[in-house]
N, C-alpha and C positions, 0 to 999 in steps of 0.2 A: 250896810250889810243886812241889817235886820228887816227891812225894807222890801230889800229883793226877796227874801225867805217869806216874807208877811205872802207876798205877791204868789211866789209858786205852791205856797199851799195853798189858795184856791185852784191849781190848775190838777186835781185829784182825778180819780175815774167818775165820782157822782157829779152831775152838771147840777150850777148853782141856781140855775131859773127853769123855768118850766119852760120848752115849748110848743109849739103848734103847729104839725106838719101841714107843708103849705102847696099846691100845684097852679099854676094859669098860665098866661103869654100875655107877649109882650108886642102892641101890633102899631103899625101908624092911626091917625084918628079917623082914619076912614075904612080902617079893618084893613089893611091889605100889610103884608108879611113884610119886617125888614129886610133889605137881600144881602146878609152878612152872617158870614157862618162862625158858629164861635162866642156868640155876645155871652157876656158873663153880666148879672145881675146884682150890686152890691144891696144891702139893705141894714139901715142905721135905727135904731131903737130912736123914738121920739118920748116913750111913755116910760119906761125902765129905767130904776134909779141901782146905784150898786149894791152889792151883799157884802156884807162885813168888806174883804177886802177885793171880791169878786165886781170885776165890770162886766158889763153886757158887752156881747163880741157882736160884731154885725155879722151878717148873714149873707150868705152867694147863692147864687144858681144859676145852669149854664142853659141855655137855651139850645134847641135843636133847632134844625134849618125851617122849620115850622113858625119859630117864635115860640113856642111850647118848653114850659119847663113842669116837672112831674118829682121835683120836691127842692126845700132848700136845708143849707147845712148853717147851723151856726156851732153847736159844740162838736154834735158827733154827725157822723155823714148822714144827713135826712132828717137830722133831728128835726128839721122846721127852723120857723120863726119866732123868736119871741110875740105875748098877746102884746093888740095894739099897734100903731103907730109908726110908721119907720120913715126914713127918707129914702130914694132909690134912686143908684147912678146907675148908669149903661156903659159898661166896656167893651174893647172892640167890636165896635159896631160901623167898621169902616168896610171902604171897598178895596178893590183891588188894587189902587193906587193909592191910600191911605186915607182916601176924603171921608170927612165924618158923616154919617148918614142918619146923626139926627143931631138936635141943637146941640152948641157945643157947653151950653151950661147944663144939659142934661148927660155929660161925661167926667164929673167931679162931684163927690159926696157934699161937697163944701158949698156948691153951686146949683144945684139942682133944684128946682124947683116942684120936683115929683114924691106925690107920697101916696102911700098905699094904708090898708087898715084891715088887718087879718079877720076881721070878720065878717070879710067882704071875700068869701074865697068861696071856691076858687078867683083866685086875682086875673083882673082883667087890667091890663099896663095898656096906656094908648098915650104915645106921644105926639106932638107935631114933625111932618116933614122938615128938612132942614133949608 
């Protein structure tokens, strides 16, 4: 019980890290648009360590039909990214029949082998075709 109380007092109105509003896209490695409407952007801290009892949230962003995303949320909407490091998976990024249209190790946080580095922004995401 004390545990859970430990936990929801870091979820207050002040955010416990600083951080870094962030915009780019997301393209194949030869520049040309994924054609899946809807991808969402996951993005995992690699640098960030906890605050007292606060963890680092990962971070989203949804891409328009461009491949263009024009910010990301980790506490509050647009806050950005935390500095530094992240990992980044790709969700729904299929087609019309459900085929994935890009690796499928690049569709799980766990599996991905895609990372970005915010001070490299605006972020330029280039994966391979599948």
């Amino acid at each position: 019980m004390v545990f859970s109380f430990g936990v929801c007092c870091g979820c207050g109105s002040d955010a416990p890290f600083d951080y870094l509003p962030v915009e780019g896209k997301l393209t194949y490695e030869d520049g040309s648009p994924i054609p899946a409407d809807g991808i969402v952007l996951e993005f995992v801290t690699l640098d960030t360590a906890p605050k007292d009892t606060s963890y680092p949230r990962p971070g989203s962003s949804k891409l328009n039909k461009q491949g263009e995303f024009t910010c990301a949320t980790s506490y509050k909407y647009g806050d950005g990214l935390l500095h530094g490091k992240h990992k980044v998976a790709i969700y729904y990024a299929t087609d019309k029949d459900g085929n994935l249209l890009v690796p499928k190790e690049y569709a799980h946080i766990a599996t991905t082998p895609l990372t970005i580095d915010t001070a490299e922004t605006p972020l330029d995401i280039k994966v391979p075709k599948p």
